[in-house]
N, C-alpha and C positions, 0 to 999 in steps of 0.2 A: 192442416192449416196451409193456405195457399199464400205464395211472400207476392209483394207489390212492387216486386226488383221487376226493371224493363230489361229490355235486350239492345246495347246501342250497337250500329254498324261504325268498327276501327279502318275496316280497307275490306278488299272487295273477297266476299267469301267469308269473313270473318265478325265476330260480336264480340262484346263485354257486358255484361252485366251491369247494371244502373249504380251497381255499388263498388264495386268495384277498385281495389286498391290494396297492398302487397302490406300491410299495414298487420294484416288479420291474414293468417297462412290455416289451412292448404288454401292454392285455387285449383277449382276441376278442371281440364281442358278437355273439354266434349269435341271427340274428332270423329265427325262424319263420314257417314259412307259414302263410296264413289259416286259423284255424281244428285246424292243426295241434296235436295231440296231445303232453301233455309227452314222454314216454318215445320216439316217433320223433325229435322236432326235439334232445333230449338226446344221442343216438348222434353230431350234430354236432358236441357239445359235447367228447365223448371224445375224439373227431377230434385235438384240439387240445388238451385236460389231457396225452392222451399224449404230444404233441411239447413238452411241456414250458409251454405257454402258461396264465394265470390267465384267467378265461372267466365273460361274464355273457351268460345264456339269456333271452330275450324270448319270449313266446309273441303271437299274433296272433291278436285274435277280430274279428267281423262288428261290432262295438260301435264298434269301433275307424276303421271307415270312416265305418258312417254315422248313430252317433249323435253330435252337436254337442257334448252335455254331458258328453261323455267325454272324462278327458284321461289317453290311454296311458300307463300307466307312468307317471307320475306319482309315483305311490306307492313305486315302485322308486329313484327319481331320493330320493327324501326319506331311504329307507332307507340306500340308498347311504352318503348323504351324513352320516346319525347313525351307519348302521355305523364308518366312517373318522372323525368328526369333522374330517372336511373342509371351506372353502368352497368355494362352488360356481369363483368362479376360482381356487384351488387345484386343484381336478379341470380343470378346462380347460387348467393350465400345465403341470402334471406328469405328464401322463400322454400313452401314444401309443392311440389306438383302432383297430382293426383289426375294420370289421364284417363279418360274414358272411351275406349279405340273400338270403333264398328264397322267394322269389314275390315279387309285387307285396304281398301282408301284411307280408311283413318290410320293405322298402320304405317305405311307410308306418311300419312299427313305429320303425325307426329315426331316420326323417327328425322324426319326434315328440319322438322319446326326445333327438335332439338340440337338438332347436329350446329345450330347459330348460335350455341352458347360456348362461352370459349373452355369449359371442362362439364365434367360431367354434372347433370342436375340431380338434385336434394328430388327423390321420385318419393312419395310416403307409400304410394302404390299405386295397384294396375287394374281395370279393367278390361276385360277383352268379350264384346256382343260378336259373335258370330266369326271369330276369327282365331288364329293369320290361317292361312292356308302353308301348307308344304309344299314346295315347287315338283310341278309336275307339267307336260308338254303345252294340258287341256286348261290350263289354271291360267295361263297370259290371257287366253283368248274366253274365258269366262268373263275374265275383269270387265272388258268392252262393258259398255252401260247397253246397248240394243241389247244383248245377248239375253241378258233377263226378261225380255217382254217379247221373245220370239214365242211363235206357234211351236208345239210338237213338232209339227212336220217339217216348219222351216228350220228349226237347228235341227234335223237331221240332214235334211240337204245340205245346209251349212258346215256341218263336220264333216260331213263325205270330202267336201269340197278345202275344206283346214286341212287335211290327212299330210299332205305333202310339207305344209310348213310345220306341222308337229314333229313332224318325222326331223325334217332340220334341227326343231328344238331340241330334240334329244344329244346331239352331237355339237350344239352352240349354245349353251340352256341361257336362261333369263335369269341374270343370279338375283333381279330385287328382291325377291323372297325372301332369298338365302341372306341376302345382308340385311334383311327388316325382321328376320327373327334372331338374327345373332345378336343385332342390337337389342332389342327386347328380353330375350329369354338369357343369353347368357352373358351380356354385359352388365345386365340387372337382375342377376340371381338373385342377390339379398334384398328385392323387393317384393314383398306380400301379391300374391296374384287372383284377382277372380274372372273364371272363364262362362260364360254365359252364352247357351248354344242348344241346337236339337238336333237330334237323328233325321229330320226330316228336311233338315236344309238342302235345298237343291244348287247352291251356289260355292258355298264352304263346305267342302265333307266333313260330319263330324269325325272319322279318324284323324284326318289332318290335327284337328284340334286336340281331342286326344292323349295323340302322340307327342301334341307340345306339352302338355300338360304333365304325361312319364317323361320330357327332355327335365322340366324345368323341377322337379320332384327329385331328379337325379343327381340338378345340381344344392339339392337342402334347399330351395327356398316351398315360403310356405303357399300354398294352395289349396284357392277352392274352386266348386264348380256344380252347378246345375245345368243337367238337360234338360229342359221341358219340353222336350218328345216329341211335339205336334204343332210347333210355331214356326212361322216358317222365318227365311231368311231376316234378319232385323228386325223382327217383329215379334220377339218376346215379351219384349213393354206393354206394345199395344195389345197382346193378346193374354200377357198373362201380369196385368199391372200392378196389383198388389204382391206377388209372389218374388216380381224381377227388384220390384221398391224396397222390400222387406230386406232381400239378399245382398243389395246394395247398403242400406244403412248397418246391418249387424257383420259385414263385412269391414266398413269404415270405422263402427263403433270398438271393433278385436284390434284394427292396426292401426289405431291413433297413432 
């Protein structure tokens, strides 16, 4: 059954749902990958107006990492908040959040988006397509959005040429990683987790993922996870859409 919920834009980079309203808890919050495209990272959004759920869409640009005087969403969090005539702990008490994080951009998108609430949020769970990565020298300069639609040849020229500032990395590391899975994984142990990924991602290594997957197992909460082995990067949905739909709803349906 397909819903007849629109998609309206609240500020720039961001949607709500036609229906939209804290009335009816969870809401999804569809965080897009770096750089990602309204109209792709929206299809996730359907995902979810059709099972019934109210749905706020994040987009993810390159600003977002590495400019300082940027603060994500921001403007969405203010919107929100004159949309509803809510206060901010009002929205932290009433409501259950349910994100849905794709890439290491959505990662970041939300660990932002949440850090404007003034204590921790009511999470009922987690989605993770294709991510977080584990910080490593090659992992900053994958992020880059060109990086993904280089030639063979040219990211090999292009790493020859990265070598010297990896090598820095190593001895100045890039901690947003490290503070985007702390938040995540162990500030939110006691929230149900599903990891959704393949061995054949060229962007995300599947160990990285993994290996969060034995961090967050370690610390007792519950998890799940499918590989689907041969889709590539963010594109599990589209290549394998009944299997990714399936594991999303009997995943929702166990951690109401």
């Amino acid at each position: 059954m397909t819903s007849k919920v629109s998609l309206i834009p609240i500020a720039e980079g961001s949607f709500i749902s036609s229906d939209f309203n804290f009335n009816t808890s969870p809401v999804v919050v569809v965080c897009g990958w770096l750089n990602g495209p309204a109209k792709p990272v929206q299809k996730y959004a359907t995902l979810y107006t059709d099972l019934g759920y109210r749905v706020l869409v994040l987009q993810s640009f390159n600003s977002h990492w590495w400019n300082p005087f940027v603060s994500p969403h921001k403007t969405t969090f203010n919107a929100i908040n004159k949309l509803l005539n809510l206060e901010t702990n009002q929205l932290n008490q009433q409501i259950h959040w349910i994100p849905h994080l794709m890439s290491n951009g959505g990662t970041k998108t939300w660990t932002t988006f949440e850090s404007y609430f003034k204590s921790k949020l009511n999470v009922q769970a987690m989605m993770f397509d294709s991510c977080p990565s584990i910080y490593n020298p090659k992992t900053s300069f994958k992020l880059t959005a060109f990086y993904a639609h280089m030639k063979p040849l040219t990211k090999t020229i292009i790493s020859i040429l990265v070598k010297p500032i990896e090598f820095v990395l190593w001895f100045f590391p890039f901690k947003g990683f490290e503070r985007v899975e702390k938040k995540l994984i162990d500030e939110h142990k006691e929230v149900p987790k599903l990891f959704l990924y393949s061995k054949v991602d060229q962007m995300v290594r599947s160990s990285d993922i993994e290996e969060t997957i034995r961090r967050a197992k370690a610390f007792g909460t519950l998890v799940e996870s499918i590989d689907f082995l041969d889709s590539p990067h963010v594109a599990h949905y589209m290549t394998h859409k009944n299997a990714y739909r399936d594991a999303i709803v009997q995943f929702l349906n166990t951690h109401k």
